[in-house]
C-alpha positions as CSV (number, residue, x, y, z in Angstrom):
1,X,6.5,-16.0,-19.8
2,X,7.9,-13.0,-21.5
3,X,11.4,-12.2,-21.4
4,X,12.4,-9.2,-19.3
5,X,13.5,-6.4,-21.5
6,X,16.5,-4.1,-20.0
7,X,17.3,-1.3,-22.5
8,X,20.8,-0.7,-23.8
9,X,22.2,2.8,-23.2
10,X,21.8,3.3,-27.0
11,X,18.2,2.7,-27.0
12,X,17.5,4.6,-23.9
13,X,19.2,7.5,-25.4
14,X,16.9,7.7,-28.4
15,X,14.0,6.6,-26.7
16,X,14.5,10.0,-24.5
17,X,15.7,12.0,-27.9
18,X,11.5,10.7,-29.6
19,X,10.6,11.4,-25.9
20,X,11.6,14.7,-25.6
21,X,10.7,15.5,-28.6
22,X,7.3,14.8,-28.2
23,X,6.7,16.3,-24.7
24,X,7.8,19.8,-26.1
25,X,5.4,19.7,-29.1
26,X,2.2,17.8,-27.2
27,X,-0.9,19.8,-26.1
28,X,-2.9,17.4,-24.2
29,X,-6.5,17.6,-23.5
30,X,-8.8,16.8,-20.6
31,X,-7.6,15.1,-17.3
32,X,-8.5,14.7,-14.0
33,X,-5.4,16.3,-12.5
34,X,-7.5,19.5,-13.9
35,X,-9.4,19.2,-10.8
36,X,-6.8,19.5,-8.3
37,X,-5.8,22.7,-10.0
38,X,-9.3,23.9,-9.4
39,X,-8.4,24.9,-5.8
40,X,-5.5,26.5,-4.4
41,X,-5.1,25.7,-0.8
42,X,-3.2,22.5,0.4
43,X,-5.5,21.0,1.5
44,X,-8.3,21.4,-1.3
45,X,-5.9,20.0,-3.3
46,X,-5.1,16.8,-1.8
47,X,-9.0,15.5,-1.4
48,X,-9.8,16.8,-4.5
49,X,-6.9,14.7,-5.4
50,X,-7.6,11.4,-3.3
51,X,-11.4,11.9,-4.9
52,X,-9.9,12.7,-9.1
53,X,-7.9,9.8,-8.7
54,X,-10.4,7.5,-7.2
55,X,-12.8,7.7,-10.0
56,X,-9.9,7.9,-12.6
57,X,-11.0,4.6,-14.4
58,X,-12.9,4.4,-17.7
59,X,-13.4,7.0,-20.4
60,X,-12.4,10.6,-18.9
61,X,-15.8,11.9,-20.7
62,X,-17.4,9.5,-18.6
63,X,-16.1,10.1,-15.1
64,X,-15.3,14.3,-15.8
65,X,-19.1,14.6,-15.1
66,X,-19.7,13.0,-12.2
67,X,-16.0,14.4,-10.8
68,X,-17.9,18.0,-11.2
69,X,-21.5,17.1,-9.4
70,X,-18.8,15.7,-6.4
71,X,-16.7,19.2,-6.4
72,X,-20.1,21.4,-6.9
73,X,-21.5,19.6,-3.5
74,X,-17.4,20.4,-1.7
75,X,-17.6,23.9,-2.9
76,X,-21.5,24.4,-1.2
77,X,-19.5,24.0,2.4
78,X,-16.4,25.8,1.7
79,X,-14.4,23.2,-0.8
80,X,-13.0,19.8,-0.4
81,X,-11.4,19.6,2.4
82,X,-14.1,21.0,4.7
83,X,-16.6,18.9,2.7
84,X,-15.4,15.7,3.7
85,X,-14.4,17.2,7.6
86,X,-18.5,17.4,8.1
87,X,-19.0,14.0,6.0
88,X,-17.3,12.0,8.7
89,X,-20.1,13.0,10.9
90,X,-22.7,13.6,8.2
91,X,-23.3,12.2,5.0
92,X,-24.2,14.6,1.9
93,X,-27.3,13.5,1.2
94,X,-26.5,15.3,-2.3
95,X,-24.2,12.2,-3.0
96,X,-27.3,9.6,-3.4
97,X,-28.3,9.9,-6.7
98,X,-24.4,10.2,-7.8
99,X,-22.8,6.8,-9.1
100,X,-20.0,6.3,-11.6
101,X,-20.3,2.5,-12.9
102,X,-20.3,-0.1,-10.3
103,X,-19.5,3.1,-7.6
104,X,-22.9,4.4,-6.0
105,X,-23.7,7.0,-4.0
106,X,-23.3,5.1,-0.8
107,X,-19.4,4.2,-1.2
108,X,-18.6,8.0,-2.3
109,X,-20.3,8.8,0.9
110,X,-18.1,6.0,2.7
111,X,-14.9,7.4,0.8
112,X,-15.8,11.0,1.9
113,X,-16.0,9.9,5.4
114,X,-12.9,7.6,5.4
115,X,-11.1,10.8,4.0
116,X,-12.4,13.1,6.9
117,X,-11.6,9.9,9.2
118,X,-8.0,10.1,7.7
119,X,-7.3,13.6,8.3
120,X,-9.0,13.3,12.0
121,X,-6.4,11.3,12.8
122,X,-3.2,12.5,10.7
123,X,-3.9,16.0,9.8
124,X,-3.7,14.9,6.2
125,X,-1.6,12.3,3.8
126,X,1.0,15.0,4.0
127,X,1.7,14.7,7.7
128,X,1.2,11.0,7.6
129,X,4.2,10.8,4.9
130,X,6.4,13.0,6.9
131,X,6.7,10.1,9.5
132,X,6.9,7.7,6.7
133,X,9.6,8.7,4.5
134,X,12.3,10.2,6.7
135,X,14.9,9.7,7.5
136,X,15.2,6.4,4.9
137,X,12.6,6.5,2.3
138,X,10.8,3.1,1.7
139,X,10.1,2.2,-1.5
140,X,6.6,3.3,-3.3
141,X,5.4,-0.3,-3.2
142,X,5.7,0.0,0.7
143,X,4.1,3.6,1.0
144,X,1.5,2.9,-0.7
145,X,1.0,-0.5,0.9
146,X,0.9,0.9,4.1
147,X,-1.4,4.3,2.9
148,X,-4.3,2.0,1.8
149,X,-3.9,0.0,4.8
150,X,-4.3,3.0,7.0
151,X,-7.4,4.2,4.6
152,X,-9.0,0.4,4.5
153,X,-9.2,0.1,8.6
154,X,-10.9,3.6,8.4
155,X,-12.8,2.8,6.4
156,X,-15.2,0.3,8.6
157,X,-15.3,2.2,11.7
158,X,-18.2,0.2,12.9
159,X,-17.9,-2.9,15.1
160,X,-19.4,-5.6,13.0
161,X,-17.5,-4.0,9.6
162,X,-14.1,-4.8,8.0
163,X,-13.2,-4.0,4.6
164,X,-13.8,-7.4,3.4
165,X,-17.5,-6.9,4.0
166,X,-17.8,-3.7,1.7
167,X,-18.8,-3.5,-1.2
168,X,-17.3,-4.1,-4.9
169,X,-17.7,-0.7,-5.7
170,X,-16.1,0.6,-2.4
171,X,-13.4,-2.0,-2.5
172,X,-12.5,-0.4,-6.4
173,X,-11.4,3.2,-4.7
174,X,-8.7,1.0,-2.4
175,X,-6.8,-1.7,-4.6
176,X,-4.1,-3.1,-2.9
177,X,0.0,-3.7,-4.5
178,X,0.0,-6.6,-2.4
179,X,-1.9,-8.2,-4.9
180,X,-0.5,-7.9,-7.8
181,X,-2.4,-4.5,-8.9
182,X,-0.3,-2.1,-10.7
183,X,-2.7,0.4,-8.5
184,X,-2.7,2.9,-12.0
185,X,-4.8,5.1,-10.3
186,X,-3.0,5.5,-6.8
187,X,0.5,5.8,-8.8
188,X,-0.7,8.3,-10.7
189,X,-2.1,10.3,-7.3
190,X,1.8,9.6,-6.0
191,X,3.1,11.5,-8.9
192,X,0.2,14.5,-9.3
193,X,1.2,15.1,-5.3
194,X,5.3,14.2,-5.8
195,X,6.5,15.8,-8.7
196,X,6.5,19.6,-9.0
197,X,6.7,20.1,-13.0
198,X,2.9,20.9,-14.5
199,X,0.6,19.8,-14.5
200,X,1.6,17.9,-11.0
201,X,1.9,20.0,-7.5
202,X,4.5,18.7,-5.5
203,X,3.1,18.7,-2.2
204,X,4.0,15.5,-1.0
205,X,8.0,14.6,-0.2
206,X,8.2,11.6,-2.2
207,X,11.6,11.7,-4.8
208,X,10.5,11.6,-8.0
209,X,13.1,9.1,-8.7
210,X,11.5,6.7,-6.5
211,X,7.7,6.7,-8.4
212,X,6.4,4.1,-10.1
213,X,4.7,4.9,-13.6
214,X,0.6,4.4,-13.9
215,X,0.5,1.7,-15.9
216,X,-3.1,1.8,-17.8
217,X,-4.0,0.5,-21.1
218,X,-2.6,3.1,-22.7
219,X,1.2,3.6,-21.3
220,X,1.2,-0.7,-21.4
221,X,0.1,-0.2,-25.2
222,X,2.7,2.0,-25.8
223,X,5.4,0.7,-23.5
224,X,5.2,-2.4,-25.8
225,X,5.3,-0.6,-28.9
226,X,8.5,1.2,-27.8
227,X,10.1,-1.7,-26.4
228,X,9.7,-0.6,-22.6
229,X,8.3,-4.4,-21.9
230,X,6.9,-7.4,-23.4
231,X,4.7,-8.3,-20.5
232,X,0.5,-8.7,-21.5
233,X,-0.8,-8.4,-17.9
234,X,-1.1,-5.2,-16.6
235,X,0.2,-5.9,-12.9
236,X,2.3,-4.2,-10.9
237,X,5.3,-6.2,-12.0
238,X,4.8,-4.7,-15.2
239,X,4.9,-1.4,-14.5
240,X,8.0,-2.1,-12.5
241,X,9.5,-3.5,-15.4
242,X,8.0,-0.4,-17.7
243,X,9.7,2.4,-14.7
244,X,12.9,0.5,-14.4
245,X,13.3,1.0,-18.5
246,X,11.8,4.4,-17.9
247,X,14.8,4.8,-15.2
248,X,17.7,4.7,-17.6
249,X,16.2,6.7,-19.7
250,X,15.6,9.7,-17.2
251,X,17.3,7.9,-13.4
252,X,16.0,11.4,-11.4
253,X,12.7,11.4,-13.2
254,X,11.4,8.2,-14.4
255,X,7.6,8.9,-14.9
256,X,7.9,12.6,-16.1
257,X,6.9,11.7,-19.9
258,X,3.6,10.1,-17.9
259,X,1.3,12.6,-19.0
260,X,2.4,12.9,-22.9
261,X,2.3,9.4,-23.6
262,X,-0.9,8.6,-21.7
263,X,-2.6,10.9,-23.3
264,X,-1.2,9.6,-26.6
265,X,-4.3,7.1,-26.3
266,X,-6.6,8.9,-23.9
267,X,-6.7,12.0,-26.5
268,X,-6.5,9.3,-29.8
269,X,-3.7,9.9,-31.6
270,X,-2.7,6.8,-31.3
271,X,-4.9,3.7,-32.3
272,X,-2.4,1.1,-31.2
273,X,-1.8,0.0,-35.3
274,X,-0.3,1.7,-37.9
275,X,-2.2,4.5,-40.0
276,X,0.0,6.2,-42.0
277,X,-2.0,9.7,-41.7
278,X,-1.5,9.7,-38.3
279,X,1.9,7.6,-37.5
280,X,3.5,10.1,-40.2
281,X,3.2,13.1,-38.1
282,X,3.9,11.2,-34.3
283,X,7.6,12.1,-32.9
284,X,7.0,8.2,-31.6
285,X,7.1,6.7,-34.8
286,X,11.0,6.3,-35.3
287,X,11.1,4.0,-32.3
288,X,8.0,2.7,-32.7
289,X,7.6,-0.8,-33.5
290,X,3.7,-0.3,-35.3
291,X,4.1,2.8,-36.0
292,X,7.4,3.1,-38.0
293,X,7.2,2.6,-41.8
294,X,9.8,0.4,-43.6
């Protein structure tokens, strides 16, 4: 079992000097946070989230597509957030022929529905979080917990139906922390809705000091080559381990440098060994342990 790693204050302080450094020089390209920002009311916003987020898994090239047939059927009835309002008592028949890997058009219909069911109930994940986090904030692990909970039992409204009996595709959109899921894509909604810097939109009243980072293959890459863990599984007790490093570096703000170092490997520029041409010009490569030369 690997050995925890807890950063000195020395080595959090340079790790946030190559940090900083980085996030004021990085452009980054495509992500699916870009479709939030395609609508501007609240609400839009938050099931355009819910859906970005969902499908946030694989190659962004691969998912951006079918992301874009899912919006173009929400914008035919007035955007998102009416679109999934008329799927809980009709399904889009436009979703059928839509299907992103092992997800078919059936489960986006059930996750459209579950979403309307969701805000038939609580207004939206807003309001729902407003009883939740006040006036003692649980931890994320807990929100979140409880949140997919909550979207699980609406999600088999019918009698002979529990979330056990759906299927593998459908259960993909809900992982659970309770099982030892880092839940990548689910942290990285919690920050998009929670933090208020770009390209997030603050609409939910979770601290930003309280979020957990989303730990894909390419923050775990990195975390390791920078020292932030030396954990192999991509769990949740990993990326608790990554945020807690990520804590003394930044304690109000942990997951802020998210974005830049994902997209570190999401955009290529890094290929997880050391090439010279391209480690040369990183602002990672000091306290990098590939990518440093010497």
């Amino acid at each position: 079992m690997a050995t925890a790693v807890r950063l000195s204050n020395q080595r959090a302080a340079r790790l946030r000097a190559q940090f900083d450094e980085l996030a004021e020089t990085f452009t980054a390209g495509a992500d699916p946070v870009d479709f939030v920002h395609r609508y501007q009311d609240a609400d839009d916003q938050e099931v355009a989230a819910l859906f970005a987020s969902a499908l946030a898994f694989g190659r962004v090239a691969s998912f951006t597509p079918v992301l874009d047939r899912i919006f173009d059927l929400s914008d035919q009835v007035g955007g998102p957030a009416a679109w999934v309002d008329r799927c809980t008592h009709t399904a889009d028949p436009g979703l059928d022929p839509v299907f992103y890997r092992w997800v078919r058009g059936d489960d986006l219909a059930r996750f459209a529905a579950t979403i309307g069911r969701f805000r038939a109930r609580h207004g939206s994940v807003r309001a729902w979080l407003d009883k939740k986090v006040h006036p003692q904030q649980p931890e994320l692990v807990q929100l979140l917990g409880l949140l997919i909970d909550e979207f699980r039992e609406l999600s088999a409204p019918e009698p002979d139906e529990t979330f056990a009996t759906l299927s593998r595709g459908y259960k993909h959109l809900l992982p659970h922390p309770s099982s030892g899921s880092a839940c990548k894509r689910w942290c990285m909604l919690a920050r998009w809705m929670s933090r208020t810097d770009s390209p997030d939109v603050g609409l939910w009243p979770i601290q930003p000091e309280s979020l957990i980072i989303p730990l894909d293959t390419h923050i775990h890459r990195i975390a390791r080559m920078v020292g932030l863990t030396r954990r192999n599984d991509g769990s949740w007790r990993t990326a608790t381990e990554v945020t807690a490093n990520l804590r003394r570096i930044d304690p109000d703000d942990p997951v802020r440098f998210d974005f830049v170092l994902a997209h570190l490997g999401i955009d290529g520029r890094c290929k997880g060994r050391r090439i010279a041409a391209i480690c040369s010009e990183c602002s990672l490569a000091p306290v990098c342990n590939t990518g440093r030369s010497g």
